[in-house]
N, C-alpha and C positions, 0 to 999 in steps of 0.2 A: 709246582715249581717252574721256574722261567727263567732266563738270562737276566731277571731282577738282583737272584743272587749274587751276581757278579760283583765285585768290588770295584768303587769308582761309584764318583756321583755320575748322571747322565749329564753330556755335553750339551750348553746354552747355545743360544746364538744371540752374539754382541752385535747391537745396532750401534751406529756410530751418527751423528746428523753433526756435519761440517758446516763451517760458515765460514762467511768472511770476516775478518777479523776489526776490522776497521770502526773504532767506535763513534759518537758522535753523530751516529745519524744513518751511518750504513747497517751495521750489527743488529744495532737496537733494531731496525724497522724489518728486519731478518729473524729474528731470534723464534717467534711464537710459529711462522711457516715454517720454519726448517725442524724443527722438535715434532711440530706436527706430521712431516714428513715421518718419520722415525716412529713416530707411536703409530701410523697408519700401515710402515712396512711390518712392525714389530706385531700389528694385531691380524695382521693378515696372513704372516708366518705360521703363527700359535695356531687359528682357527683351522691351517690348511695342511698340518705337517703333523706328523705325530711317528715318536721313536719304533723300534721296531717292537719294542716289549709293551709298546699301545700307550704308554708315559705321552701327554701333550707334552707340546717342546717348548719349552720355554725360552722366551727372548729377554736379554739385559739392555738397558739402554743407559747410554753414557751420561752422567751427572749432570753435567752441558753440555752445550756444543761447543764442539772444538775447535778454535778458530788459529793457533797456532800451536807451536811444541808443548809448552807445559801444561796444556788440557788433554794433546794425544798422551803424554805419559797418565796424566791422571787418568784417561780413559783404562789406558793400558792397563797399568795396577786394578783397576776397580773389575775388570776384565779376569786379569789372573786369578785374584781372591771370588769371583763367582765362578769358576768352572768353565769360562766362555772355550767354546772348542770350534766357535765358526765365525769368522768376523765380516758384517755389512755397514759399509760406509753407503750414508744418502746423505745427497745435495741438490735442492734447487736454486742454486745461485755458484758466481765465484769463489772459489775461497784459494789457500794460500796451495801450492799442492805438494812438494818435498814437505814443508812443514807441518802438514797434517795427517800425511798418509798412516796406515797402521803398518809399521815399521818389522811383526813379528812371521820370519820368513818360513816357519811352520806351520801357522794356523792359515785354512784357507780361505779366500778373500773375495771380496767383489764390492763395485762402488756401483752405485744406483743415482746416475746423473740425470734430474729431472730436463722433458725436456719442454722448455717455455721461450718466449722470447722475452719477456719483460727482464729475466736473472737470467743469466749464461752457464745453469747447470753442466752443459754440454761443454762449455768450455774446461770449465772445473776437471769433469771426468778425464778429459783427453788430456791436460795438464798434469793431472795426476799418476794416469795408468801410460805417460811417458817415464815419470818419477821411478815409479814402478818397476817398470822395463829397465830402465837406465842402470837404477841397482839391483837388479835381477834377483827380485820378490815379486813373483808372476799375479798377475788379478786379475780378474773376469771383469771384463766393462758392459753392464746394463741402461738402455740407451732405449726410450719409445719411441716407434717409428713417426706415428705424430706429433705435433706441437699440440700442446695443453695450455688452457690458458691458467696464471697464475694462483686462481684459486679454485683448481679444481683437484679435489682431496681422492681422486677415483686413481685406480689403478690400469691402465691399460693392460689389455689379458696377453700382447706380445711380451708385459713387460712380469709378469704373471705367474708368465711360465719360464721366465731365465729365472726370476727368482726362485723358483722350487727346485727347475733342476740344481741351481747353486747350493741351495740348502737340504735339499738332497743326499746331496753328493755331499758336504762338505760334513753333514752330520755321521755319516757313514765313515767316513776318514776320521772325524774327532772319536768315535766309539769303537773305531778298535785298536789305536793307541791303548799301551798299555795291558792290553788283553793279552792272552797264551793262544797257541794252536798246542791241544793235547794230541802228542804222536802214540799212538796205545799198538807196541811194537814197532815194527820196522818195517822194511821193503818187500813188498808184496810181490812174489813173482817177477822180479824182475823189472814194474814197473818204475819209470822215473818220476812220477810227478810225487809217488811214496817215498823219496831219497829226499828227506826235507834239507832245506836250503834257509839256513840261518839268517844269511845276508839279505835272505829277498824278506823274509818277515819283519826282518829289524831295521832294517835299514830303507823298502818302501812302504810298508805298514808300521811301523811302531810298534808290533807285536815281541815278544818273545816265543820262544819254540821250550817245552816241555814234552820230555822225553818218561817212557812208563814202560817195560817192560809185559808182556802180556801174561806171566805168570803171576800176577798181579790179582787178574780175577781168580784162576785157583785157588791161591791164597785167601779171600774175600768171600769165597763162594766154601770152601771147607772148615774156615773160621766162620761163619756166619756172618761176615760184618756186613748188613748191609738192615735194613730196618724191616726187620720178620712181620709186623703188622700188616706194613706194606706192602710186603710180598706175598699173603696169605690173598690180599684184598687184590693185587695185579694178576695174580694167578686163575681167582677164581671169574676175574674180568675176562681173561683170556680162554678158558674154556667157556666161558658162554659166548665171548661177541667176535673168534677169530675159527671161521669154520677150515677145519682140514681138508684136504684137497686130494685127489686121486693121486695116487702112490706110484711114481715110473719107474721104480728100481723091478732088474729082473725079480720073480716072483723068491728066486734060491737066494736074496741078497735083500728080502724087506723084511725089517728090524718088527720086531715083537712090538704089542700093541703097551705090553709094559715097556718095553724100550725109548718108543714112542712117546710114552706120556712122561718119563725123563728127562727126556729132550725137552718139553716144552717146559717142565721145572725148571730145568737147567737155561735156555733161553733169557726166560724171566729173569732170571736172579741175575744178567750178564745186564738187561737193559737196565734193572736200578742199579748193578756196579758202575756202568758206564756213564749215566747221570752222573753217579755219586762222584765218580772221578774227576771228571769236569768242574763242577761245580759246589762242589761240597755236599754236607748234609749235616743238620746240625743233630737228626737222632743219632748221627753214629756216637755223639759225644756223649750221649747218655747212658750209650753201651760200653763206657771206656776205652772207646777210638777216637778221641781227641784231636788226632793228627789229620786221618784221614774225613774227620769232617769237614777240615776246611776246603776240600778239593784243590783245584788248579786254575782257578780265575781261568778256565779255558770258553772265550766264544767261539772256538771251532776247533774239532777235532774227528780223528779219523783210527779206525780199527785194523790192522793188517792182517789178519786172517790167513788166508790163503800163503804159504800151504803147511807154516810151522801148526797153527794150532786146528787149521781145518780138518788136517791128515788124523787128528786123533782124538778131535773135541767137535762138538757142536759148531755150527758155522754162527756166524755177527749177523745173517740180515735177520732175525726176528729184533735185537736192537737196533740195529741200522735204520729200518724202514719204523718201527715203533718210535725212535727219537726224532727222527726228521719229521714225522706226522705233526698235527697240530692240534692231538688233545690223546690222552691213554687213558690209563683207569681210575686216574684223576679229574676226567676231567676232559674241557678245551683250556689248552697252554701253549706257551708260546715255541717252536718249533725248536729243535737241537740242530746245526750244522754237524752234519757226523758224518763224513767222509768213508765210504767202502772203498776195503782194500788200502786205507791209509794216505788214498792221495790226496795229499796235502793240497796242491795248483787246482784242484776240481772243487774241498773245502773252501778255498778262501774265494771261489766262483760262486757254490753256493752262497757261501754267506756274503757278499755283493747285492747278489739278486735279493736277500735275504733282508738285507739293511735298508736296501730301497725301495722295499713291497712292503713288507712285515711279512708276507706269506711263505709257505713253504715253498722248499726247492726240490728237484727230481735231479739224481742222479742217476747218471745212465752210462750205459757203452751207447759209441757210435758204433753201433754193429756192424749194418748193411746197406747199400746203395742197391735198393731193387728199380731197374729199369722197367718201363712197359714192354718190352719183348719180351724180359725173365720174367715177368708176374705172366706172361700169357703164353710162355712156354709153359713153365709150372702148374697154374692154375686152370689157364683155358679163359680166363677173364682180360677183361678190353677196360684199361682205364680209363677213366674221364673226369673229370670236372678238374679240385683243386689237384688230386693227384695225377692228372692226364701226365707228366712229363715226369711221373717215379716219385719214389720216395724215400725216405730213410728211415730205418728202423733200432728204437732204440730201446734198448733195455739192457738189463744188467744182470747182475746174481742175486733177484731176490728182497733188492735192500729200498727200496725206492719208499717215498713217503706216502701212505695211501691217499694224502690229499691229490695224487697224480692219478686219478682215477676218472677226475671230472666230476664228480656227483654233487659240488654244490654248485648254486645257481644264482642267476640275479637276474630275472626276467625270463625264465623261461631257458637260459644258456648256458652252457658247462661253464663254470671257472675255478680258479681256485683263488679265493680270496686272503684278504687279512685273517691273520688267525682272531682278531677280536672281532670280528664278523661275521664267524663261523655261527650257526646252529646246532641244536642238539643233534634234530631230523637229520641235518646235511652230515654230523659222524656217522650216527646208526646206516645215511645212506653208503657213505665210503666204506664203512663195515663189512656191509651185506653185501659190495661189489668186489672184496678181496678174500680168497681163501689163501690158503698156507699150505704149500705141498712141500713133503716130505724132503729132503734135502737129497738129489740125485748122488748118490755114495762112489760113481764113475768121479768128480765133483769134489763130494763134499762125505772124505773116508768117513769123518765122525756125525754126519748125519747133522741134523738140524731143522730150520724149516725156512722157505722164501715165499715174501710177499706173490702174490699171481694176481696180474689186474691187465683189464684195457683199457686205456683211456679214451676219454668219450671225443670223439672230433668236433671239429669248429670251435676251439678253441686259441685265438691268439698266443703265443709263445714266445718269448726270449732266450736263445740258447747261449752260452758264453765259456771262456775258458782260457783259464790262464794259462800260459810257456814259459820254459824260460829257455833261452835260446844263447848259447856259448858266445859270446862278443857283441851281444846285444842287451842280455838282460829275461826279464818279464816281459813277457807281450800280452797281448790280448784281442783274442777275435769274437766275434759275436753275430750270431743268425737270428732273425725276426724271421719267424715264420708261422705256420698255424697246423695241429692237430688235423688227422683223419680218422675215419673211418673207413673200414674194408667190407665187402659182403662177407657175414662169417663163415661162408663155406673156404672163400680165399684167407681169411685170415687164419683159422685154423691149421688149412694147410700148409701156408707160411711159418707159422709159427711154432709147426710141430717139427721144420728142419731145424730147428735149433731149442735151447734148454724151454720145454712149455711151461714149468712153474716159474719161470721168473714173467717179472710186470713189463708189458710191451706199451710204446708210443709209438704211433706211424705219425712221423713229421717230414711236412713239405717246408723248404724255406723260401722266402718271397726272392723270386728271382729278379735282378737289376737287368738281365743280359751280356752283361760285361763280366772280365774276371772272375773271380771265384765264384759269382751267383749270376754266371751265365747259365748255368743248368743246374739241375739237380746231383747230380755227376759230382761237378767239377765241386760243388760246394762239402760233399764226401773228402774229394781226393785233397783238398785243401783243409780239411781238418787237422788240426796240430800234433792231435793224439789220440788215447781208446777212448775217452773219457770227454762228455762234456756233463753243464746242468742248464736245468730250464726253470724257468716262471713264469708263471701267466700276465700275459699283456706283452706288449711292446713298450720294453724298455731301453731299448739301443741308447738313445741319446743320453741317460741318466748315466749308464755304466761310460759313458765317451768322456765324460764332464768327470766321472770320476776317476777314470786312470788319467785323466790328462791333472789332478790334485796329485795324485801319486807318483807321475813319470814314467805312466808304462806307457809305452805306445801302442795302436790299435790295430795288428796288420791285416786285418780283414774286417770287412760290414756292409751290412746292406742297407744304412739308416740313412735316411733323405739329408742329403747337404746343407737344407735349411736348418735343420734340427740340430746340428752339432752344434754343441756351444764351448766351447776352451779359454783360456788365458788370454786375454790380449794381447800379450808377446809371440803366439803362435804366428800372426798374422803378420810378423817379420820374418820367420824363417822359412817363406819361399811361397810361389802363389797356389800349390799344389797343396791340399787342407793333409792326408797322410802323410806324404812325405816330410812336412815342414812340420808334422804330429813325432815324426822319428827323429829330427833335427834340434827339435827344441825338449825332446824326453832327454836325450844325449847331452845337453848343451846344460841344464838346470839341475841332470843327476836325482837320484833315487831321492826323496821328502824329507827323509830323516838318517840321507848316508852323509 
């Protein structure tokens, strides 16, 4: 099973090839370059982009081109009736530009103005992405930095790479319209980012918010509803390929080895309720649960746990860390966004990172700022290399996705890939790299079990995380940085001043020297909140392109200048790229408020 079940076709992406309208000799000797524009951006899309559920993306392209209003409308319509959820306008020539533009101030947009000197593409774009501006329906202007000569059908790779980020970003915004965040209880300990916020799902995602009670799973778990087959087949996956781990509770307070094996019955049956919740299942309907098969069209949701049901039940990360992963006893499949502790702002982080990789995401606490004084007070050890200037250490309760482990590879390298990428070898290796200790009962009264992993170093990283901040809104920060490793006599150490069965990351993030990533420090003391998530690679600039679609603004990064790419109305509201990032989020209001 995989977010395939979700209802909703997957969202297209609409190519549009404008022209100039003028018949009689201009049109006509336009018509076959400018379509062919269109089928070379439309084949380039397909071959380079693919949905997060591994679906090729498919591009539509407009019947004609459209050289004035009653072809943008026909485009338009023809648009609506296929699903298009990303709309690219291309031109190598003039054309009219109020009269052509795509006029729909929801769907996200970008014009792709060829640049030649023989046709005045470049004229067109700036013509148009004023049109734009003017009636404030924001678009991305894509522009090669060299001139090409007229028939040259190649794509420049500057131009390559706005296109991806835009489609990117813009597929990610059309696929989770419509979608749920499944809340599975409430407020966890006090945290806010678990206080869901209605307005920010519905009004800058297009999501709705669904609400579930957590007596939900008793229910489900004492009625049996959940698909006994399958749980007979999950169970007995899980005592062969999830080894137990050394047991930290005082020796007066560890649970019986029948206790024990309850708990993991009991786990199980929570990670197929927790699917099932989400996403339906159509064996429940065979069972005469009809209702609950359908699930809750939810692409992200989160568990609260702690401390209404921790205090007297099993703890969430055996589901937690089992859904986020990228294959179970099924299988490789495509990853769950399942938020620990319920936070809502850290789910819709993951699933961000999620939409724009396909790969799994790691949720974590921002635990610790360890200096090199305190690792050499502590330890006795002398930093160097990526960590010479400290590190942060992140981990959580337990829930993390084991593909956060490092074990699969692409040359010889930790990464974590696409989940349709994945191998057999590379599960069995993140298998045999995680065991499952006993749920600390100081903790976790009702016992349970947590993921316990380290992750491999020299791994590139995206950290990110949403806010929402009282007279501002959503925000969004984000750290590029990369994985280490420690000697394991120091990391042991370290790791045993705090919970040692939950899964550790030692991350450095790529210092700028300026503001928040002048040090390692400052970039701790400048985190939003407990909570961030990560994914492999450097993605700074995809997640920039895509809250600037949404209207969040970014209030911290350390992603190169060149690399941002926004609306071309940004570049009116002031010469400072953040600031005028908070000016024009302010000024254009939430996507769909």
């Amino acid at each position: 099973m995989n977010f395939k079940n979700l209802i909703g076709q997957l969202p297209k992406i609409g190519i549009r090839p404008v022209i100039d309208g003028r018949l009689d000799g201009v049109r006509e000797s336009l018509e076959v370059s400018t379509m062919n524009m269109a089928k070379i951006a439309a084949d380039f899309l397909s071959k380079n982009l693919r949905h997060a559920d591994g679906s090729p993306v498919e591009c539509i392209i407009s019947d004609t081109c459209i050289g004035g209003v009653a072809e943008a409308a026909a485009s338009a319509d023809k648009f609506s009736r296929e699903g298009v959820g990303v709309s690219l306008t291309v031109t190598p020539c003039w054309c009219y530009g109020s009269e052509t533009i795509d006029m729909d101030a929801t769907l996200p947009k970008a014009i792709w103005g060829f640049n030649g000197t023989e046709r005045p593409g470049a004229v067109y774009l700036a013509a148009a992405l004023a049109g734009h501006n003017q009636k404030g329906i924001p678009a991305f202007g894509i522009y090669g930095r060299d001139v090409q000569d007229s028939n040259d059908t190649s794509i420049p790779e500057d131009v390559q790479e706005k296109l991806l980020l835009f489609g990117k970003a813009g597929l990610a915004v059309a696929t989770m319209k419509g979608k749920s965040y499944l809340s599975m209880g409430s407020v966890s300990m006090g945290i806010a980012g678990s206080i869901l916020d209605p307005n920010f799902f519905e009004s800058y995602l297009g999501m709705r918010c669904e609400n579930i009670d957590m007596s939900e799973f008793i229910r489900r778990i004492e009625q049996e509803i959940y698909d006994k087959d399958e749980y007979k087949k999950a169970l007995a996956w899980t005592k062969a390929k999830c080894k137990e781990s050394k047991n930290y509770n005082p020796p007066e307070k560890v649970k019986s080895r029948e206790a024990l094996d309850k708990d993991w019955e009991f786990v199980v049956k929570m990670a197929l309720i927790g699917r099932d919740l989400m996403i339906g299942n159509p064996k429940l309907k065979e069972i005469g649960y009809a209702e609950e098969a359908l699930g809750r069209n939810a692409i992200s949701g989160g568990f609260q746990g702690q401390r209404q049901w921790t205090d007297h039940f099993p703890n969430g990360d055996f589901m937690e860390a089992i859904l986020t992963s990228s294959f179970d006893w099924n299988g490789i499949r495509q990853p769950f966004m399942f938020a620990t502790e319920n936070d809502s702002l850290n789910g819709i982080s993951m699933l961000f990172g999620h939409l724009l990789t396909g790969a799994a995401q790691i949720f974590s606490d921002v635990r610790t700022y360890w200096s090199p004084d305190a690792v050499k007070r502590v330890t006795g050890h002398t930093l160097t290399g990526d960590a010479a200037n400290g590190f942060i250490h992140l981990i959580n309760s337990g829930a993390s996705a084991l593909d956060g482990t490092g074990q699969q590879t692409i040359n010889g390298k930790p990464v974590m890939k696409p989940w349709w990428d994945i191998t057999e070898n590379e599960v069995e290796k993140c298998l045999e790299h995680t065991t499952w200790g006993p749920g600390m009962l100081e903790y976790f009264r009702g016992g349970g079990y947590s993921s316990t992993f380290k992750t491999k170093g020299g791994m590139p990283v995206t950290m990110c995380r949403i806010n929402i901040v009282k007279g501002i809104g959503p925000v969004l920060q984000i750290a590029e940085g990369k994985t280490i490793e420690l000697p394991e006599d120091v990391h042991n150490t370290i790791n045993e001043r705090t919970n040692p069965t939950w899964p550790t990351t030692w991350f450095v993030p790529n210092l700028t020297g300026k503001g928040a990533f002048k040090d390692v420090y400052s970039v701790m003391a400048n985190w939003g909140a407990n909570h961030g998530a990560f994914t492999y690679g450097y993605i700074g600039a995809d997640l920039i392109t895509l809250a600037s679609m949404l209207r969040i603004p970014v209030n911290m990064h350390n992603v190169d200048e060149d690399k941002i790419f926004r609306p071309s109305a940004w570049a009116s509201f002031g010469m400072d790229k953040e600031s005028s990032d908070y000016r024009a989020c302010a000024t254009y209001k939430a996507l769909y408020g």
